[in-house]
C-alpha positions as CSV (number, residue, x, y, z in Angstrom):
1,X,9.2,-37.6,-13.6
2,X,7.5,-36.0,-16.5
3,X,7.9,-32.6,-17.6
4,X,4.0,-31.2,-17.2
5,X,4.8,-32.1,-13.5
6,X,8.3,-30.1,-12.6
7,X,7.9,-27.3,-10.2
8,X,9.9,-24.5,-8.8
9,X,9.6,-22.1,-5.4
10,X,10.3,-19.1,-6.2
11,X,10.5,-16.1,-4.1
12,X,8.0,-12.9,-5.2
13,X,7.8,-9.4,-3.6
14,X,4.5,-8.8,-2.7
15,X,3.5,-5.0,-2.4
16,X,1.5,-3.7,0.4
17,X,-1.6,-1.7,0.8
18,X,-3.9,-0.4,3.2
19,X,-6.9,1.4,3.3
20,X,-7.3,4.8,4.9
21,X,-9.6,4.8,7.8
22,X,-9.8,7.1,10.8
23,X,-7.8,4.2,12.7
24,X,-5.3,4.2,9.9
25,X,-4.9,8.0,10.1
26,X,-4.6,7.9,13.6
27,X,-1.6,5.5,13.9
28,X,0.0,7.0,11.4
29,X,-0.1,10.1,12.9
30,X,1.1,8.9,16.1
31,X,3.8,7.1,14.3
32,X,5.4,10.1,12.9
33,X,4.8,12.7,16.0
34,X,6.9,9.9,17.8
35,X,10.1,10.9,14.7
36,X,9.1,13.9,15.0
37,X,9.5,13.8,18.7
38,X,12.6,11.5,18.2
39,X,14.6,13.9,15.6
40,X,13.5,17.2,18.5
41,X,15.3,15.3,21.6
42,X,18.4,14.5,19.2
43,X,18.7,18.2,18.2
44,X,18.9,19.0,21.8
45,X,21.2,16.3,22.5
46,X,23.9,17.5,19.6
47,X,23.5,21.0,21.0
48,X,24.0,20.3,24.5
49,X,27.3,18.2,23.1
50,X,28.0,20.9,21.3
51,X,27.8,23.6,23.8
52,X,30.1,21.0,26.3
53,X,32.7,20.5,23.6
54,X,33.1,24.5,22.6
55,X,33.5,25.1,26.8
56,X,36.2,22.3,26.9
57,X,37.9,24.5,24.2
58,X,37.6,27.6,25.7
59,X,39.0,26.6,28.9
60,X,42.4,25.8,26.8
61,X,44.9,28.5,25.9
62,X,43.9,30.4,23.1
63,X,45.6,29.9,19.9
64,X,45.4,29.2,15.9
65,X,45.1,25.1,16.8
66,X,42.1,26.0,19.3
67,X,40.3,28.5,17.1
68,X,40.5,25.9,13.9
69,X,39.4,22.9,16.2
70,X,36.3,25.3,17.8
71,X,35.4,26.3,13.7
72,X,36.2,22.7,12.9
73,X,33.4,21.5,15.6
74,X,31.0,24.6,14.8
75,X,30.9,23.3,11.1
76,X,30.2,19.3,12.2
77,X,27.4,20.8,14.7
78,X,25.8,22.6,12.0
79,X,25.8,20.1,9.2
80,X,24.4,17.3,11.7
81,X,22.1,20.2,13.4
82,X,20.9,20.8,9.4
83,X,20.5,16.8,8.7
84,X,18.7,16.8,11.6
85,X,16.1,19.6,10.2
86,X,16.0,18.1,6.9
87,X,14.8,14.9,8.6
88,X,12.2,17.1,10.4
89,X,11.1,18.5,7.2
90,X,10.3,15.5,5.6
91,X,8.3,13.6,8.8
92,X,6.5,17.2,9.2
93,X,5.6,16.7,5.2
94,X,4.6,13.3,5.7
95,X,2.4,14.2,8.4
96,X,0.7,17.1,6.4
97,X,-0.1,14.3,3.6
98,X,-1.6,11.6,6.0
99,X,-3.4,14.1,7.4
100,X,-5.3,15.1,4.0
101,X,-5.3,11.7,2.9
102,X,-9.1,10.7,2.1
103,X,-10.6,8.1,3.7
104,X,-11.2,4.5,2.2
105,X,-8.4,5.9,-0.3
106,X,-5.5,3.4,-1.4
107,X,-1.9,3.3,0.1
108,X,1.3,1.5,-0.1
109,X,2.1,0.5,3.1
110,X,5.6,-1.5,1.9
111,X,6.6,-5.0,1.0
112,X,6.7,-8.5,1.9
113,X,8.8,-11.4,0.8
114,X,6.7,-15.0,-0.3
115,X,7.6,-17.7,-1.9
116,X,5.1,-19.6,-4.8
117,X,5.7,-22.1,-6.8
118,X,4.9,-22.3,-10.5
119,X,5.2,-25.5,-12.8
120,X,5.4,-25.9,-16.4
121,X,2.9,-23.9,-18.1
122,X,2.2,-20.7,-15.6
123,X,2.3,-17.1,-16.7
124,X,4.9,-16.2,-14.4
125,X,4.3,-12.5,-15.1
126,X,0.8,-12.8,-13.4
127,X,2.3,-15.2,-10.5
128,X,4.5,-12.1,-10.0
129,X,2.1,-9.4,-9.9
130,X,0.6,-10.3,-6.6
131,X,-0.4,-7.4,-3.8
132,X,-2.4,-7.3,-0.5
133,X,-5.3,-5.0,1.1
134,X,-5.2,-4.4,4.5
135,X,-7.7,-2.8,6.6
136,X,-6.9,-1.8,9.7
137,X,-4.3,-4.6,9.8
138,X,-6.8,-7.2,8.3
139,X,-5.7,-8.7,5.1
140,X,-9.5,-7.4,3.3
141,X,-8.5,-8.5,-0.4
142,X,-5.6,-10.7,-1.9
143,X,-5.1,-9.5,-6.0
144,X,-3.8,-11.9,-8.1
145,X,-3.0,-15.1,-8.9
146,X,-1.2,-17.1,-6.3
């Protein structure tokens, strides 16, 4: 086998765009009021735990071990209650950004694994620097050299 004909598959990440159309919007939208939605029936999950757990200690004998144990579960309720918020936060930011979002503007939508090969030769840096356009799901464009 001569040299000018060796190849190797190699494995690229390929980034991920898509172009913002009312469609686009709109599923993104609905994407995030679902966290959103998600995050709100988990905050009243943890405080209808936590509201069982501090009546399970009440009904105890009060006491130095039961007041550190109902401050010990107070504390964990909070931090998980303030995670919780946090999370909120950021969807609720998220949301205020696709909302604003131009149409027929560029985003990244993520990344994909493929594999290419190259052979003796290539410029592996532009093999590498591959990315795809959707549009409303459709691949529209493919950039770079496969």
């Amino acid at each position: 086998m001569d040299a000018s004909q060796s190849q190797l598959l190699l494995k690229r990440v390929i980034n991920v765009k898509a172009v913002v159309t009312p469609l686009w919007k709109e599923e993104a939208q609905n994407q995030l009021q679902k966290q959103i939605n998600g995050i709100d029936t988990r905050l009243q999950q943890l405080e209808m735990q936590g509201q069982r757990m501090v009546s399970e200690l009440q009904k105890q004998e009060a006491g130095d071990t039961i007041e550190k144990q109902m401050a010990t579960v107070q504390n964990k309720l909070s931090e998980d209650k303030n995670k919780l918020l946090q999370q909120k936060n950021q969807v609720l930011q998220q949301l205020q950004q696709v909302q604003t979002l131009e149409l027929n503007k560029e985003v990244s939508q993520g990344q994909i694994d493929s594999f290419f090969k190259v052979a003796t030769g290539d410029n592996l840096v532009k093999k590498m620097q591959v990315e795809v356009l959707l549009r409303d799901g459709v691949i529209e464009e493919i950039r770079g050299e496969l």
